[in-house]
N, CA, C and O of each residue as an XYZ file, in Angstrom:
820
protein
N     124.626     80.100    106.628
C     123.726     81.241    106.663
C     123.466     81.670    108.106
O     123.426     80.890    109.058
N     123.322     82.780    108.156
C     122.793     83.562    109.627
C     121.160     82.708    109.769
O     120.441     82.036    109.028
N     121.131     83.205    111.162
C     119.564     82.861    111.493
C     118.560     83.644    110.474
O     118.538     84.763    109.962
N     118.109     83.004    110.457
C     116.432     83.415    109.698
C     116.187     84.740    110.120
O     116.910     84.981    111.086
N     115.432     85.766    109.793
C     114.749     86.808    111.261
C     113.771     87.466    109.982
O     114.079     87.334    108.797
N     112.761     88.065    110.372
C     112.019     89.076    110.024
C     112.095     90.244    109.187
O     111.773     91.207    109.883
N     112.360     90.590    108.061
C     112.862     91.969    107.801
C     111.566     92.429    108.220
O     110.966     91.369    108.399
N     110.652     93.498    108.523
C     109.634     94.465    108.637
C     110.574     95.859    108.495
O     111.631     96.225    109.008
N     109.470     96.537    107.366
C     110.565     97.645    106.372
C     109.311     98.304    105.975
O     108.178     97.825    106.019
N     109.761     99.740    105.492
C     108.869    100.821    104.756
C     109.600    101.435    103.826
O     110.779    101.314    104.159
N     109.495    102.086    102.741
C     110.559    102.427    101.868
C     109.679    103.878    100.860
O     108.620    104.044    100.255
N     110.468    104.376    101.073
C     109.937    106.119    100.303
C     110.584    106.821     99.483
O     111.813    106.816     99.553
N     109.979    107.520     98.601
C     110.510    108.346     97.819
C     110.859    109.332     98.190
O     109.911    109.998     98.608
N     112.362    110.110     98.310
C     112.500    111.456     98.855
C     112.840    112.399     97.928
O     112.530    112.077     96.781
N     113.494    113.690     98.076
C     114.506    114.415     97.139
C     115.709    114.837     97.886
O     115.871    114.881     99.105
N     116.495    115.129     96.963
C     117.737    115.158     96.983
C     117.732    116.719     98.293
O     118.320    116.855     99.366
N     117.082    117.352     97.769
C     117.392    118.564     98.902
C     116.309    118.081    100.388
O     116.405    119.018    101.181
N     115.654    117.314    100.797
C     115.913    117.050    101.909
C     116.750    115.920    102.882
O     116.486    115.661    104.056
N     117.913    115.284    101.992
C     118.650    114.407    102.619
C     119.125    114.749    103.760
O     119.181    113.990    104.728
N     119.647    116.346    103.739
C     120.135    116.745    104.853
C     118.956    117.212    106.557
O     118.986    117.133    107.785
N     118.278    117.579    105.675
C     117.415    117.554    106.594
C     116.918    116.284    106.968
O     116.050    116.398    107.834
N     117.065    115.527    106.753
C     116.278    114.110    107.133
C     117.867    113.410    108.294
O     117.697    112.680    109.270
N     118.810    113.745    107.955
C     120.271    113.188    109.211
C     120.191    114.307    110.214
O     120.762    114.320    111.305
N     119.420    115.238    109.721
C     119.331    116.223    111.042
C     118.147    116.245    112.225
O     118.024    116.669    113.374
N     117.361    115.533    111.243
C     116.247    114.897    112.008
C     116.583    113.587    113.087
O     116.432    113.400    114.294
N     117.019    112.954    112.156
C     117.594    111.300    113.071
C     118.640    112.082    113.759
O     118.327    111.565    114.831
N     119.634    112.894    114.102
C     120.435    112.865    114.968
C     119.106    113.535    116.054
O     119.097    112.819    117.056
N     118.252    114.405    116.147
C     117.318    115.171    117.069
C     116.741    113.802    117.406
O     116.219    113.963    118.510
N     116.605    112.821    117.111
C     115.695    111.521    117.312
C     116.430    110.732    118.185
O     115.840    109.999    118.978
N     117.906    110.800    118.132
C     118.829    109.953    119.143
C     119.522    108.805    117.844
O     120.106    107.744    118.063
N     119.335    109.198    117.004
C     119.778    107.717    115.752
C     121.266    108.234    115.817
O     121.635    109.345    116.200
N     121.717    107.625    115.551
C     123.547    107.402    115.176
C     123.962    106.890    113.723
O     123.578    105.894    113.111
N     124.954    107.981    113.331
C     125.352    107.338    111.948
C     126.194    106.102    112.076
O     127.072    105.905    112.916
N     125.823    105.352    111.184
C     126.835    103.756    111.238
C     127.933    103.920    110.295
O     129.145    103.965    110.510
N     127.259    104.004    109.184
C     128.549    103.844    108.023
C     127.491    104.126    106.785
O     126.291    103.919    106.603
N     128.995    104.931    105.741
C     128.586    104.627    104.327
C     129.176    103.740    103.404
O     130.376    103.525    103.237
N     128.041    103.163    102.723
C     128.606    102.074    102.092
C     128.649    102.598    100.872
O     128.218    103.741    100.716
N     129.225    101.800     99.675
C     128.860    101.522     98.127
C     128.543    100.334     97.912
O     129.302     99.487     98.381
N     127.514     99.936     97.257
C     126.874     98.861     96.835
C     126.818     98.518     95.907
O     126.772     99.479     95.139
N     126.781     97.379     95.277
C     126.461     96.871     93.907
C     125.975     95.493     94.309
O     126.603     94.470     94.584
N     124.538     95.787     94.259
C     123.586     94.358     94.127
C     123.272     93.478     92.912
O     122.633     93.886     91.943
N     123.717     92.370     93.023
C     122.980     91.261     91.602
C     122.006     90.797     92.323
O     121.914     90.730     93.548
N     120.931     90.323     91.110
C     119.711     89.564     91.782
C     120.251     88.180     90.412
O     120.630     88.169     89.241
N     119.992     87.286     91.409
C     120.569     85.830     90.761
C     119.226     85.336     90.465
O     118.299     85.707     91.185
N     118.931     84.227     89.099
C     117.263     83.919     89.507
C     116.991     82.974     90.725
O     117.843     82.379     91.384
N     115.823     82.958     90.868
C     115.575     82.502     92.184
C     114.710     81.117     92.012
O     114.140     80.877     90.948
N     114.654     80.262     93.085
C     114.251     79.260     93.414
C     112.530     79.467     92.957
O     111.873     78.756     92.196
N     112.190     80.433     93.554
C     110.989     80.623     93.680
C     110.311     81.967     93.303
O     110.885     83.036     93.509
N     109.218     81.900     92.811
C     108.554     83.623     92.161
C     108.817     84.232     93.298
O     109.448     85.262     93.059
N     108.481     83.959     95.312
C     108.326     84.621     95.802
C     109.581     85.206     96.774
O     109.501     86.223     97.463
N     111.002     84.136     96.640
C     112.411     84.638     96.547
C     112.850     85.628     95.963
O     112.348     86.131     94.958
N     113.766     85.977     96.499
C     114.968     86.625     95.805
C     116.514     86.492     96.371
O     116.857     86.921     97.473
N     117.313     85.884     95.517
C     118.583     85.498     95.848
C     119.401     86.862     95.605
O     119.082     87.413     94.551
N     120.449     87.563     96.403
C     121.323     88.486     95.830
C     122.690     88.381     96.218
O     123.211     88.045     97.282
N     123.082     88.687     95.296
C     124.363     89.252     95.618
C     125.028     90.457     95.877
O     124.963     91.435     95.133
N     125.743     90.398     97.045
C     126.014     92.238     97.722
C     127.713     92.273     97.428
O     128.506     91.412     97.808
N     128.090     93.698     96.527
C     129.735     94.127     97.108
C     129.399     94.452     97.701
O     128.171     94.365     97.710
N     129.997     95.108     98.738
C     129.633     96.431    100.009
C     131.472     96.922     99.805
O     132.370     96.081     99.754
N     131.655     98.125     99.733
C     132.845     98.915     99.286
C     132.447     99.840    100.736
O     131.304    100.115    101.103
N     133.807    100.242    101.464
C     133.907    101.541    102.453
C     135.471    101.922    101.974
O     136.345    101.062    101.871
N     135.586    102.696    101.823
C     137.356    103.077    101.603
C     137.857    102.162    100.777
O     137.231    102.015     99.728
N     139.131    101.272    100.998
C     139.534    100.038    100.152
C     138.925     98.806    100.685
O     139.169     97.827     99.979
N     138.150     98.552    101.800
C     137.731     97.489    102.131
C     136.416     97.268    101.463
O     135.611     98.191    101.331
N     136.151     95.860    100.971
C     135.356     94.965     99.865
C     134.771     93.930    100.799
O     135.551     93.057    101.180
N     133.703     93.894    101.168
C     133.176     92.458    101.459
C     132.162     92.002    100.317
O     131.960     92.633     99.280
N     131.595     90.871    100.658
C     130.424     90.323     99.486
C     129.870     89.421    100.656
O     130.455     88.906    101.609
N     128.629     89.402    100.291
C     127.253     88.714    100.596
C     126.415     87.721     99.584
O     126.391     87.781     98.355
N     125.623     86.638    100.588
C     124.920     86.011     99.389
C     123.154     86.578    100.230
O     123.144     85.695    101.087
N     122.618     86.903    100.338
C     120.749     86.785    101.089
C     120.371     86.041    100.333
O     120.779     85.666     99.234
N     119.097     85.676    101.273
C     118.247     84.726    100.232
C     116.558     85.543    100.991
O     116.200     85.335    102.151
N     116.075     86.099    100.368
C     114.534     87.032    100.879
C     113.586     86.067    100.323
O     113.688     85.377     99.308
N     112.563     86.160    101.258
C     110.888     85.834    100.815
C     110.244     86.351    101.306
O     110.178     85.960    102.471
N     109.574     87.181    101.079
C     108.597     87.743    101.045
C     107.190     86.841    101.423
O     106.657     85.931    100.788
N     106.788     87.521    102.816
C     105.887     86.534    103.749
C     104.410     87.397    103.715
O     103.282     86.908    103.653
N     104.703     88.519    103.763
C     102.969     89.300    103.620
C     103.504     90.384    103.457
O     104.661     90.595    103.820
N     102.393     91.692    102.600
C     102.772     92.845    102.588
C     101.414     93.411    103.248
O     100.280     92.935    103.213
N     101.965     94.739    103.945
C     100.617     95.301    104.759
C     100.958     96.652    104.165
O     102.098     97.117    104.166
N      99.930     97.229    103.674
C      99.549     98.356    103.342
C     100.972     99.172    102.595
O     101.225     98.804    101.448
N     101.931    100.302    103.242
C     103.048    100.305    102.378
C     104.652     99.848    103.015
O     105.797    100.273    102.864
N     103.855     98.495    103.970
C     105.338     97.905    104.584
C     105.135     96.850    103.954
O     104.208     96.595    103.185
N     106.408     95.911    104.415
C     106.700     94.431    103.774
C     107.251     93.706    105.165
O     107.979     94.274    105.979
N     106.775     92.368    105.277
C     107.075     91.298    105.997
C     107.990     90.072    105.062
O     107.502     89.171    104.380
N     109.621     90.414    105.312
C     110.409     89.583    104.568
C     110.880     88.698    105.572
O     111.118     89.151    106.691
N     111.083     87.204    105.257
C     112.143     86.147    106.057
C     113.331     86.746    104.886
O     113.310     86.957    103.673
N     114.116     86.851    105.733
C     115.609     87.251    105.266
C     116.852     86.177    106.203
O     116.767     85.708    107.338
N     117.790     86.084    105.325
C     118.833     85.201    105.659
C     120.332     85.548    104.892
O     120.226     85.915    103.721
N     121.748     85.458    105.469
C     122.364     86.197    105.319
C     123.928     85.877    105.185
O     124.474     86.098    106.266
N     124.765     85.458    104.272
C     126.026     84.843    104.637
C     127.214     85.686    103.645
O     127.070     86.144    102.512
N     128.549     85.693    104.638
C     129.113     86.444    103.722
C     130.040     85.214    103.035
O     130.297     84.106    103.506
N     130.479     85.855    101.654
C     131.186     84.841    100.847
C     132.392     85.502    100.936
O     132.748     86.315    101.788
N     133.286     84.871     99.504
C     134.693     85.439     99.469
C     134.466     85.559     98.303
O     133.728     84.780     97.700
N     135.371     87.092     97.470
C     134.776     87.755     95.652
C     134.739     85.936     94.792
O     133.946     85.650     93.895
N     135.564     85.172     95.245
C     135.796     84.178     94.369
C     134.084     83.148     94.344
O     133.518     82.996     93.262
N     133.564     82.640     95.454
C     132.432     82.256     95.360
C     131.360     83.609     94.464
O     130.969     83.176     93.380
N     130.950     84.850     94.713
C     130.654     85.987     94.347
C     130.632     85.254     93.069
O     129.687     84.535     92.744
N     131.874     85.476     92.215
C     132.249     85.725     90.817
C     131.636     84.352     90.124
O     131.025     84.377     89.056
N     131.919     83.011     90.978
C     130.971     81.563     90.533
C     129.841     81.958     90.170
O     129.577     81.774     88.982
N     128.720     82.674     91.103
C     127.029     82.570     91.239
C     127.247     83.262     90.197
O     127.358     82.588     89.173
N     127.386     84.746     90.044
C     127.194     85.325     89.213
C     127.561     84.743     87.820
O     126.806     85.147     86.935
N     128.633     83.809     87.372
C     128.857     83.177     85.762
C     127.736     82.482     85.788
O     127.031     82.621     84.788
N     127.236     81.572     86.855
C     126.534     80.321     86.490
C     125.195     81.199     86.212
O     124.570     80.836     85.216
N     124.731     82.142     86.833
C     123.526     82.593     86.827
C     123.352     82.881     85.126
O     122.446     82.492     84.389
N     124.767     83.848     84.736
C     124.592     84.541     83.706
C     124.404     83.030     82.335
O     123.806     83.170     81.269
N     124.879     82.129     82.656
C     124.175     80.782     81.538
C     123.300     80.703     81.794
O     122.756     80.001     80.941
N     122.307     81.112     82.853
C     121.223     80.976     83.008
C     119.913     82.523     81.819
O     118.879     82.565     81.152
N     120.796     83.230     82.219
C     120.036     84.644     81.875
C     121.253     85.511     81.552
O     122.149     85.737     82.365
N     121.202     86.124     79.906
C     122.227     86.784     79.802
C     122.194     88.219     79.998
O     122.854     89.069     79.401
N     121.041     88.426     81.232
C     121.351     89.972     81.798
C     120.896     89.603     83.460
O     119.927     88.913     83.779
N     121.425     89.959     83.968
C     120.922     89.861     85.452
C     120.041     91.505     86.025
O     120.384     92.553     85.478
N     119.258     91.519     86.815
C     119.016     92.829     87.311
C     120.298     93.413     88.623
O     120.624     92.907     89.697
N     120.770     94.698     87.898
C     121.838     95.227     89.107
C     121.922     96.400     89.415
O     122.025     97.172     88.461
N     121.915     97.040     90.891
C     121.606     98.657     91.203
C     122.822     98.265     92.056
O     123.347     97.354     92.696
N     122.974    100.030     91.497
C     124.345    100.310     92.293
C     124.054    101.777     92.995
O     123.784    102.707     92.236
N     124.100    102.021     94.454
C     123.915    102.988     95.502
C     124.918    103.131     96.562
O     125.736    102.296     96.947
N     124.665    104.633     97.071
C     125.829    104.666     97.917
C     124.398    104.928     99.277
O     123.267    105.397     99.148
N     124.892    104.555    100.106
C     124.051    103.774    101.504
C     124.518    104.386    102.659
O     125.549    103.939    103.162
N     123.713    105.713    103.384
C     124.274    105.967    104.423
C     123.570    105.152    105.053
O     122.752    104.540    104.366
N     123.624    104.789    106.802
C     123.335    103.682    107.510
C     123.147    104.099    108.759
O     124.170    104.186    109.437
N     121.889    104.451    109.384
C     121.798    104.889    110.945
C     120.935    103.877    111.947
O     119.878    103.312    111.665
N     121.676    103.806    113.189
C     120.722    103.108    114.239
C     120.553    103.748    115.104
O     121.303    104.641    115.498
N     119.160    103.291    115.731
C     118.494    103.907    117.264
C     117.648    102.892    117.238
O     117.173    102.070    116.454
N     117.596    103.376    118.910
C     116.741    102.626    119.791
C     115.605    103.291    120.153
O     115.913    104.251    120.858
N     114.376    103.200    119.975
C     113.354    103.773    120.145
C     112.196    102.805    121.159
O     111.482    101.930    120.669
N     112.199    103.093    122.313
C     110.831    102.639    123.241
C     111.111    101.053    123.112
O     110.101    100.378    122.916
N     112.300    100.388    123.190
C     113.036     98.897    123.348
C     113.066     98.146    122.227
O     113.408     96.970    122.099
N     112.683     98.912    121.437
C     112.882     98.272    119.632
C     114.490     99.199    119.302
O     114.902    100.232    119.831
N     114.977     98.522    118.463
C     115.937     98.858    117.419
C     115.469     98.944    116.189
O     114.659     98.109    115.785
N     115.914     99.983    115.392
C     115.763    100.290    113.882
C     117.060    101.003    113.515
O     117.710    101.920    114.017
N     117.219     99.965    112.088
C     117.942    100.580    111.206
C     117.384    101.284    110.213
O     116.568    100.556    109.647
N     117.439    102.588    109.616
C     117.350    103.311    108.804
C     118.484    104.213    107.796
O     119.361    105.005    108.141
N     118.019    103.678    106.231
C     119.317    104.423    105.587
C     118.642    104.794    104.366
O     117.630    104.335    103.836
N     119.391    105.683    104.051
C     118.940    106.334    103.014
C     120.124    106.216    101.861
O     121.346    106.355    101.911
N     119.076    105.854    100.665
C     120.224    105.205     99.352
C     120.154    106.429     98.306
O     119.359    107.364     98.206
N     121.039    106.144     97.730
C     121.381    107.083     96.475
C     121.528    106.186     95.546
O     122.610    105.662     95.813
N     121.093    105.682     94.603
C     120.428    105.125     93.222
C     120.835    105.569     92.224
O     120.300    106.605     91.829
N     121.987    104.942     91.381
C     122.218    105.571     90.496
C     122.648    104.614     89.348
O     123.283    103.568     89.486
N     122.011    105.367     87.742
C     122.273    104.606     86.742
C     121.354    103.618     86.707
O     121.809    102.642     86.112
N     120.088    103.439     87.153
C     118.504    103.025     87.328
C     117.837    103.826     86.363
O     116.668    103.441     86.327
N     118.059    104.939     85.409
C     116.642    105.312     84.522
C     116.249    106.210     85.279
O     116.972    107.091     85.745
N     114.751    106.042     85.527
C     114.033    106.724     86.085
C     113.708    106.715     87.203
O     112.958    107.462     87.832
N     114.616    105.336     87.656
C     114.474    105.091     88.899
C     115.673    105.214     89.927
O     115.893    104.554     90.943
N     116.501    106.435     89.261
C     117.618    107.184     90.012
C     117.372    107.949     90.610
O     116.825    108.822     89.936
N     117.473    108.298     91.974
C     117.301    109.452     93.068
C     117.837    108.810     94.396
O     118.815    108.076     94.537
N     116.760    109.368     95.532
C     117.248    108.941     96.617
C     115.916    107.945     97.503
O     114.686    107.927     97.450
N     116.490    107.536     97.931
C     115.270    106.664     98.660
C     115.202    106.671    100.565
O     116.131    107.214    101.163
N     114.313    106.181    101.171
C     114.316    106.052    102.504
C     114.055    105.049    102.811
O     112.991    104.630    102.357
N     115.005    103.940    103.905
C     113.949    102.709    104.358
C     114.165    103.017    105.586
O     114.999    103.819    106.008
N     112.958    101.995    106.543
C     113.136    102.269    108.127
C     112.957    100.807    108.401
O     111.949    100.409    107.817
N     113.436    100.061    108.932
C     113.347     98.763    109.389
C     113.408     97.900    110.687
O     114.558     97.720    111.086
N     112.592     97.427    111.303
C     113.473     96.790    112.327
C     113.238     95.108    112.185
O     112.278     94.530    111.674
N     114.339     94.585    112.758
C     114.281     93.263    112.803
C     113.318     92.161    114.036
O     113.252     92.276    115.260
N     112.614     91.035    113.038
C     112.000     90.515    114.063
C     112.217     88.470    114.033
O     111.613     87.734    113.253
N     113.329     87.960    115.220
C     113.780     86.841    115.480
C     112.115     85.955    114.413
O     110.901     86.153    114.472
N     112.999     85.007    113.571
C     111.815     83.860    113.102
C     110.625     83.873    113.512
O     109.590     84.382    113.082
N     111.026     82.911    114.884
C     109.990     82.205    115.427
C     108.831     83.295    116.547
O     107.970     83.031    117.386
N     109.361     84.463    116.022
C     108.605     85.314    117.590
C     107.462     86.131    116.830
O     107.929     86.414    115.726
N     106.540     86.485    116.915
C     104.957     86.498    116.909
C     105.036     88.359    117.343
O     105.117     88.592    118.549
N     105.014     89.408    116.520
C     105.219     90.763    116.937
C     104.524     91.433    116.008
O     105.181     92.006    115.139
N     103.253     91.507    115.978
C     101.923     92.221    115.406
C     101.904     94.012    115.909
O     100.867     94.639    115.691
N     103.033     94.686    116.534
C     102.871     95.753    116.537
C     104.132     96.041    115.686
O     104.325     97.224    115.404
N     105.004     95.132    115.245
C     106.315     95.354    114.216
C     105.873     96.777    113.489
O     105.900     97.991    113.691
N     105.391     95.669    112.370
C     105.104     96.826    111.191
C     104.353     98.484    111.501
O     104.768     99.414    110.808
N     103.057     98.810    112.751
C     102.964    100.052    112.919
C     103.817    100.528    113.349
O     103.767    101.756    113.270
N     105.083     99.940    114.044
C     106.081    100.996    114.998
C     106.716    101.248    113.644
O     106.726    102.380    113.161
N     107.130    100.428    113.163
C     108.131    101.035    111.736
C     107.744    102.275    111.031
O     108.390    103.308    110.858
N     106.153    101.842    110.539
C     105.459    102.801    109.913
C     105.776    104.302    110.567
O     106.222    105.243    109.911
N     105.429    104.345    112.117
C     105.524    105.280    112.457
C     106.843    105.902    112.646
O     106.884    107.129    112.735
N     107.485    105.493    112.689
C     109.134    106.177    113.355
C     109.128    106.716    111.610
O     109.268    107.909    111.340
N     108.992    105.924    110.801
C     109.316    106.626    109.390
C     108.492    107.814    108.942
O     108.909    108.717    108.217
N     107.110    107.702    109.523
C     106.504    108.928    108.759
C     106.844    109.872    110.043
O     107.130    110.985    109.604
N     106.901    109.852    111.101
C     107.772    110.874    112.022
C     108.936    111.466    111.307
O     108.982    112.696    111.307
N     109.737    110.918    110.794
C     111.219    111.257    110.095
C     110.752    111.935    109.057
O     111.092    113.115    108.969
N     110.125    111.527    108.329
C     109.749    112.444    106.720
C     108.885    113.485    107.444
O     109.194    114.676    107.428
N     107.914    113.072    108.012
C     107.168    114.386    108.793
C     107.663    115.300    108.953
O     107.066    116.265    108.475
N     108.924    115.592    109.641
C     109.957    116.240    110.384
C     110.675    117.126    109.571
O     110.832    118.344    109.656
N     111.152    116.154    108.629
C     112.059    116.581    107.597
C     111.459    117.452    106.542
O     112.131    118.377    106.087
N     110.364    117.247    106.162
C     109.391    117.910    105.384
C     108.625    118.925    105.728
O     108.248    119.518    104.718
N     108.143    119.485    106.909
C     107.767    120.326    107.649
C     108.185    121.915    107.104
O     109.203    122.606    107.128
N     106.351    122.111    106.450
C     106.852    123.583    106.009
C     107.231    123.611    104.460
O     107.574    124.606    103.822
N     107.110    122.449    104.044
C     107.424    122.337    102.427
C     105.955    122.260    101.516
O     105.060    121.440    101.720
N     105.952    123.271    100.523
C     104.327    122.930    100.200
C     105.101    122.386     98.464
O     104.506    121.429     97.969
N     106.000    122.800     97.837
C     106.199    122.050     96.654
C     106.822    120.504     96.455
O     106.780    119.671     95.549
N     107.393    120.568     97.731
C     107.916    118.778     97.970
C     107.063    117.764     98.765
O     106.491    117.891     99.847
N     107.157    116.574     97.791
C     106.185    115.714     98.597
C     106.847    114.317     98.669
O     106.747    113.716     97.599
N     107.409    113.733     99.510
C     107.535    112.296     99.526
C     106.057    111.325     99.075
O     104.848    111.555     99.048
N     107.131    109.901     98.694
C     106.131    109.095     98.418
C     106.308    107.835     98.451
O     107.334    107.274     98.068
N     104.986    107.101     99.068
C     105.658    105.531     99.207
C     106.293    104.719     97.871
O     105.750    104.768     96.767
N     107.685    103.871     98.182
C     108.108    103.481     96.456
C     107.282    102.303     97.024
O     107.290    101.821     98.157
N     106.597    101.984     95.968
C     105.717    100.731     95.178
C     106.467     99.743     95.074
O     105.996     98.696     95.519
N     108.106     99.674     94.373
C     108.597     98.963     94.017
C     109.871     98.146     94.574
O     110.690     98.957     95.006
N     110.124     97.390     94.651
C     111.359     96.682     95.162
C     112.701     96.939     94.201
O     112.446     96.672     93.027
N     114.191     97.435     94.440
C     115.141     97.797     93.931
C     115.306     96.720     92.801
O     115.724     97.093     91.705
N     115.008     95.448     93.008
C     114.886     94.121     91.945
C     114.024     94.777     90.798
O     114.430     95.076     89.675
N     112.750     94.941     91.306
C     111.725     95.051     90.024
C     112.106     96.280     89.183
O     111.746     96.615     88.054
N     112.990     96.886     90.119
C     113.201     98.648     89.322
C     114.198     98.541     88.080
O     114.166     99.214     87.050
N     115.515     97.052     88.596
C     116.069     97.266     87.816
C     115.736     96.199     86.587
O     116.397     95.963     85.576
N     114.452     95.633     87.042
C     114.310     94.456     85.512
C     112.968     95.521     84.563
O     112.734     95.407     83.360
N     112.374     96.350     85.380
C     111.654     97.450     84.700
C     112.797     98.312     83.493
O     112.706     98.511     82.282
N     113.740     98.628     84.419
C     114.797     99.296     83.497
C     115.092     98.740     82.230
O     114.791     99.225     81.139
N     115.814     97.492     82.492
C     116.598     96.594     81.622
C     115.227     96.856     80.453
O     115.419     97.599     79.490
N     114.052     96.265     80.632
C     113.336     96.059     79.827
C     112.954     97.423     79.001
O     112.619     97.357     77.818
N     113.026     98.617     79.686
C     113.342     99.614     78.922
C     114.132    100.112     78.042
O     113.920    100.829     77.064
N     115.570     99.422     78.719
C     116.529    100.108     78.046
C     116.359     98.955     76.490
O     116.372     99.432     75.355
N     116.224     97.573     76.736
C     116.003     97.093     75.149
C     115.059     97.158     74.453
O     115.133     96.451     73.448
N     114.035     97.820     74.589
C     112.737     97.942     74.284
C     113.433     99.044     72.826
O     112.660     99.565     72.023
């Protein structure tokens, strides 16, 4: 596994007609596009209520990698989250193990599948990544989303984390939204996990 580190994150509800305005914003901001991905996340069960184990494809063109994380969730402040996150990539063949053994465990797993644009900048000696997902085949919980994140090493003690995040993100929607009186972003409540075991439980209901 990678080192331990900090996720500190904010995550929003957008619409589809200001996506563009929101990459036109981050390029005026100095952010840089990274990459688009395709995703398909499993959530495996977890050790612990306050874990979450996943499993990542990540698809660009014909190239396929896979991931295992392992998240916990350390405090939530107002509409950010303080995650220990950890990070290793596998090969599809380990992938395809977790996922059988899980499924004797539980014969539905929770799984969202999004396509992930991916931007970085450097803002005032912090780094943030910010990307915006496209959600699809979630129910009601298909659209587009926003996160803003930056990373913070384990062991290091950074109590202005979470307002800088906060802020660079509501700057971006600020921006992007400017002048709109029928559109309104909104903080998502929910974690992509809970959205898709909300679903599942819908769809057999």
């Amino acid at each position: 596994m990678k080192v331990h580190v900090h996720e500190i994150e904010v995550k929003y509800v957008i619409h589809a007609d200001k996506v563009s305005d929101i990459f036109d914003t981050l390029t005026d901001m100095g952010f840089r596009h990274k990459a688009t991905y395709d995703l398909v996340d499993t959530w495996l069960p977890p050790k612990a209520k306050s874990e979450s184990l996943r499993v990542r494809e990540q698809s660009q063109g014909k190239t396929r990698k896979y991931f295992l994380s392992s998240k916990k969730t350390k405090e939530t402040n107002g509409e950010g989250k303080n995650k220990c996150e950890a990070e290793s990539k596998i090969d599809e063949f380990t992938r395809d193990v977790l996922i059988g053994l899980a499924l004797r465990m539980r014969s539905v797993l929770p799984v969202v599948r999004k396509t992930r644009y991916s931007w970085q900048g450097r803002i005032r000696s912090r780094d943030y990544t910010v990307v915006v997902d496209e959600v699809v085949d979630l129910g009601r919980f298909s659209g587009f989303y926003l996160e803003v994140e930056t990373l913070v090493p384990y062991n290091k003690v950074d109590p202005k984390a979470m307002d800088d995040v906060k802020h660079i993100a509501l700057k971006i929607l600020h921006a992007a939204y400017d002048g709109e009186e029928n559109l309104k972003f909104s903080h998502a409540k929910l974690s992509y996990r809970k959205m898709a075991k909300i679903h599942q439980a819908e769809q057999d209901a």
